[in-house]
DOTI-806217 format. One record per residue: residue in one letter; x, y, z of N, C-alpha, C, CB in turn. Coordinates in steps of 0.1 Angstrom, whole numbers, plus 5000, padded with zeros to 4 digits. Glycine has a CB too. Layout:
AXYZXYZXYZXYZ ...
//
This chain:
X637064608451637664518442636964388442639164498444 X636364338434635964218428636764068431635864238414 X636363968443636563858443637163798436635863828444 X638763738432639063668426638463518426640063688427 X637963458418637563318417638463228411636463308411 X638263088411639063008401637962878399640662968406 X638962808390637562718377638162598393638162648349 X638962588396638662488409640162468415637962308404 X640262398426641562368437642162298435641562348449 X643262238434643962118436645262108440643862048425 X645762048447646462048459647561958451645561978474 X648961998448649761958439650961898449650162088428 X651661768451652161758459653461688452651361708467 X655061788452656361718448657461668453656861768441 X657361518453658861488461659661458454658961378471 X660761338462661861338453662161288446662661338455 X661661238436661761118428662361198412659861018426 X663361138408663961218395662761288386664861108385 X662661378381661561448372660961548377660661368368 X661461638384661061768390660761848381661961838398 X660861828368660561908354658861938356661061798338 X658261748352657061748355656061828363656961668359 X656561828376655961878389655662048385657261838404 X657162098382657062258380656462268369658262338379 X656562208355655662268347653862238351656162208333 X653662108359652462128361651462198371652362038360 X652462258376652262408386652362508378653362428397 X652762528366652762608363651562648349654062608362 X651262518340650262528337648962538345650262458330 X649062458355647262448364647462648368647162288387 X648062718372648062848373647862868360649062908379 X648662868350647762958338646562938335648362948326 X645762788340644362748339643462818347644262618342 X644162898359643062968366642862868378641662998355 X643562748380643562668392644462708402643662538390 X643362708413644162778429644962618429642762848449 X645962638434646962558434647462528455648362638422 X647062438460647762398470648762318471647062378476 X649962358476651162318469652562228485651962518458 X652462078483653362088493654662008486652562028509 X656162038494657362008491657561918501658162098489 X658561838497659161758501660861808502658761638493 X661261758514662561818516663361748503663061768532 X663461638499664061568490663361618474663861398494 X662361678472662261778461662861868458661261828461 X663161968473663862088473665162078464664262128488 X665661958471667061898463667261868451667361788466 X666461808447665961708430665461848424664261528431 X664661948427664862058417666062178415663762118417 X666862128427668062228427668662168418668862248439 X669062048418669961918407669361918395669961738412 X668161938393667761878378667361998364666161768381 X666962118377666462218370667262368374664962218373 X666762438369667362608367666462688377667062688348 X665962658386665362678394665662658411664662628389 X666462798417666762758427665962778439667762778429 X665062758449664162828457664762828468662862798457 X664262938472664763008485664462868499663463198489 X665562908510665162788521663662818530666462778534 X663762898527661763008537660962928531660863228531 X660062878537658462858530658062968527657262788539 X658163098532657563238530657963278513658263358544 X659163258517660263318505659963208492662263308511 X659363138496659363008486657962988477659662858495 X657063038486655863078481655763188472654963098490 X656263308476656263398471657363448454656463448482 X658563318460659063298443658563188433660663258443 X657563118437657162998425655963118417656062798434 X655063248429653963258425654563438416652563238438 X655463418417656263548408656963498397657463638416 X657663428399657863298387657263268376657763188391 X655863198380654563158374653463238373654063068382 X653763368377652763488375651663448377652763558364 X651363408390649963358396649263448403650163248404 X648763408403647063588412647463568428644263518410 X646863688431647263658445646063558452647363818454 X646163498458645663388462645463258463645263388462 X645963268445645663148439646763018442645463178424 X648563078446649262978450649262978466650562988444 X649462868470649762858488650862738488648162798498 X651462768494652762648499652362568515654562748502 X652262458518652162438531653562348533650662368534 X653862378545655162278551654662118555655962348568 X655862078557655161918560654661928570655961788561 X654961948579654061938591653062038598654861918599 X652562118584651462198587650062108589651362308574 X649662058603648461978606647262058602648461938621 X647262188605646762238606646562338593646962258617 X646462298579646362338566644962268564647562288557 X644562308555643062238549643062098542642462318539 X644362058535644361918527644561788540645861908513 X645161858553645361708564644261688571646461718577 X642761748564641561698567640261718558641361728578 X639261588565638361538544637761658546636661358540 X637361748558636361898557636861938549636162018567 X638161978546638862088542639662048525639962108556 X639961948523641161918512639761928498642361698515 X640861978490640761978477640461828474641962028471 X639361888460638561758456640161618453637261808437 X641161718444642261628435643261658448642761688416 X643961548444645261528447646261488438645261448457 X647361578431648161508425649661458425647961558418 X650461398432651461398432652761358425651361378438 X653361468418653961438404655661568411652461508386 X656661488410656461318405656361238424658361238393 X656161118424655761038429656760928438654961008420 X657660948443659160848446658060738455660860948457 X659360608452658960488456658460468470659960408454 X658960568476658960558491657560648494660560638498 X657260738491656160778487654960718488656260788477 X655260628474654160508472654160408487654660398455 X654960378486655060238497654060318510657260168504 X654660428512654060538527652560568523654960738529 X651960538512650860568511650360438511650560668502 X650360358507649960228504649660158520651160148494 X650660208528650360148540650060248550651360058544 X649160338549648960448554649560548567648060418554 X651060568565651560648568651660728579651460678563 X650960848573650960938574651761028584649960938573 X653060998579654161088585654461188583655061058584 X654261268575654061408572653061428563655261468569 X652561598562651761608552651661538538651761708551 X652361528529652461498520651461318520653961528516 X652261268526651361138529649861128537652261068537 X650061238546648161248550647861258543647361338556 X648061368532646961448522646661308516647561588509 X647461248512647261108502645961038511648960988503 X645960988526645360928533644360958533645660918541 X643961098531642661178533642261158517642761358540 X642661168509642161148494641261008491643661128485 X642260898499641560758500640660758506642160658505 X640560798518639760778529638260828523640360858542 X638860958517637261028516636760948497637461268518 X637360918495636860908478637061008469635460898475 X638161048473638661198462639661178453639261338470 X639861228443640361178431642061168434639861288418 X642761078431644061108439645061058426644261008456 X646161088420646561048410647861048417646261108397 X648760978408650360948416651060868402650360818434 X652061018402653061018393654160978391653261088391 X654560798394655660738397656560728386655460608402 X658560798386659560788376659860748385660160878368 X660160628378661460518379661160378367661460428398 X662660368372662660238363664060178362662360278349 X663860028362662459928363661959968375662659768363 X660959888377659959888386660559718394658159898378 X660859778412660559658412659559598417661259618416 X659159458422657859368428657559528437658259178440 X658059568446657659608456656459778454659059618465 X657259788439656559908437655659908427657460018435 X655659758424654759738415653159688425655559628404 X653659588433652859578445652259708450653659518454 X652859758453652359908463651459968452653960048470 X652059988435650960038429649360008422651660068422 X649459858422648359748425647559788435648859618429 X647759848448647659808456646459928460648959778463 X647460038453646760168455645660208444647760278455 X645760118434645060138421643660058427645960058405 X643760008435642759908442641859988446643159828454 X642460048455642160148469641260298458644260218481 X641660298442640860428442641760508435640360498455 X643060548436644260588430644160568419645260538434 X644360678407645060678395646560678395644660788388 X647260528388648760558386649260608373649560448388 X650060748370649960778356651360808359648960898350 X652360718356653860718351654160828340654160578344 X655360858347655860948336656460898326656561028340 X655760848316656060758302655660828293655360608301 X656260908288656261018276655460948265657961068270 X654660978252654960918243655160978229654360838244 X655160928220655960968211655060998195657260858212 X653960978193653560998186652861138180653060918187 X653361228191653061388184655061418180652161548203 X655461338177657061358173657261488179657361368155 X657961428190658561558200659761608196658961528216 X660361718196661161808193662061848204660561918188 X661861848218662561888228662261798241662162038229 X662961788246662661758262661561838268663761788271 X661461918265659861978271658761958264659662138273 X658661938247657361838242657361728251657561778226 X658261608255658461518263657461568278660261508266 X658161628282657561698297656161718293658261858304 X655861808283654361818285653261728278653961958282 X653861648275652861498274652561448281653061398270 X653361468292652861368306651761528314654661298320 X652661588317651361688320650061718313651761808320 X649961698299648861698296648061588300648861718284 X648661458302647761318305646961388319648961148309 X647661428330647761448341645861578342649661518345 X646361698332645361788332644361698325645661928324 X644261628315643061588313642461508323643061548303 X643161418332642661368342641861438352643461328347 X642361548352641761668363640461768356643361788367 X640661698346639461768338639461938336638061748348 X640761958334641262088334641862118321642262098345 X641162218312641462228303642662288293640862248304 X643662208284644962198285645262228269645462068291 X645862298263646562278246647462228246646862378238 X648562158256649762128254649861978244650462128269 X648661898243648261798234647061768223648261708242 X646761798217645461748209645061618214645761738194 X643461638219642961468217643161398207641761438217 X643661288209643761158195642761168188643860998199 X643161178172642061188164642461358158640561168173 X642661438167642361578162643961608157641661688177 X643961678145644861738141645761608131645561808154 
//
């Protein structure tokens, strides 16, 4: 049997910040793109997609990998789940991690743990190692307002090399649903990643 390949990796990372919509649909398009997906949770995600969405996942990391990539009808190989305190995964070091890092969505606490480098569990290494090495790192902060602190922390990181891409829908493809909504921001997100997306027309087209 013939080598599965993919057009490239990226290491998708969701905590708990309201908007777990985001996170899963954009796990779920980068798989239909043919991107191997390295994927880590946050205990406070687990939660925020039990509460927000129709989606309940098993407590196993085993069991939990294996229902996002049946779910999402992903190739064998192409999804991986790591736990937080998997040191010993490929994104908690620069040899090893995926070129991107995206974390969507992005909670305050999050930000602040990366801004001052952390690295208390995976989710925040991976961030550390993103900076450290010069690899593309984007961070998907819902909330609102913003206060000084997280506006500071996002200054701070935008400094450092970080893309900040808020989940700030907009409105000029006249959305129809809460999921036109959702995938406006995921498309901002794929075109960042240089990953090729229909869920928006480039401006201008159409």
């Amino acid at each position: 049997m013939p080598e599965i390949t993919f057009s490239k990796t990226v290491t998708l990372a969701i905590t708990g910040a309201s908007g777990a919509q985001y996170g899963l649909r954009l796990l779920q398009c980068l798989l239909a793109a043919r991107v191997r997906v390295w994927l880590l949770l946050s205990d406070a995600a687990r939660i925020v997609i039990d509460t927000e969405t129709e989606v309940t996942l098993p407590e196993d990391e085993g069991q939990t990998e294996a229902f996002l990539r049946d779910l999402y009808a992903a190739e064998e190989g192409q999804l991986t789940l790591f736990g937080r305190r998997d040191w010993f995964s490929p994104v908690a070091s620069g040899t090893g991690a995926a070129s991107s890092l995206v974390i969507c969505p992005a909670s305050g606490g999050t930000l602040s743990a990366i801004a001052c480098g952390a690295s208390n569990n995976l989710i925040e290494r991976a961030a550390d190692v993103a900076l450290k090495e010069r690899r593309q790192l984007i961070l998907v902060p819902r909330e609102a307002p913003y206060s000084e602190i997280h506006l500071e922390n996002m200054l701070k990181l935008t400094r450092m090399g970080a893309v900040v891409l808020p989940a700030s829908p907009g409105f000029y493809q006249k959305p129809q649903t809460v999921e036109d909504l959702v995938d406006f921001v995921v498309a901002r997100i794929m075109s960042q990643l240089d990953v090729e997306q229909s869920l928006l027309p480039p401006w201008g087209d159409g």
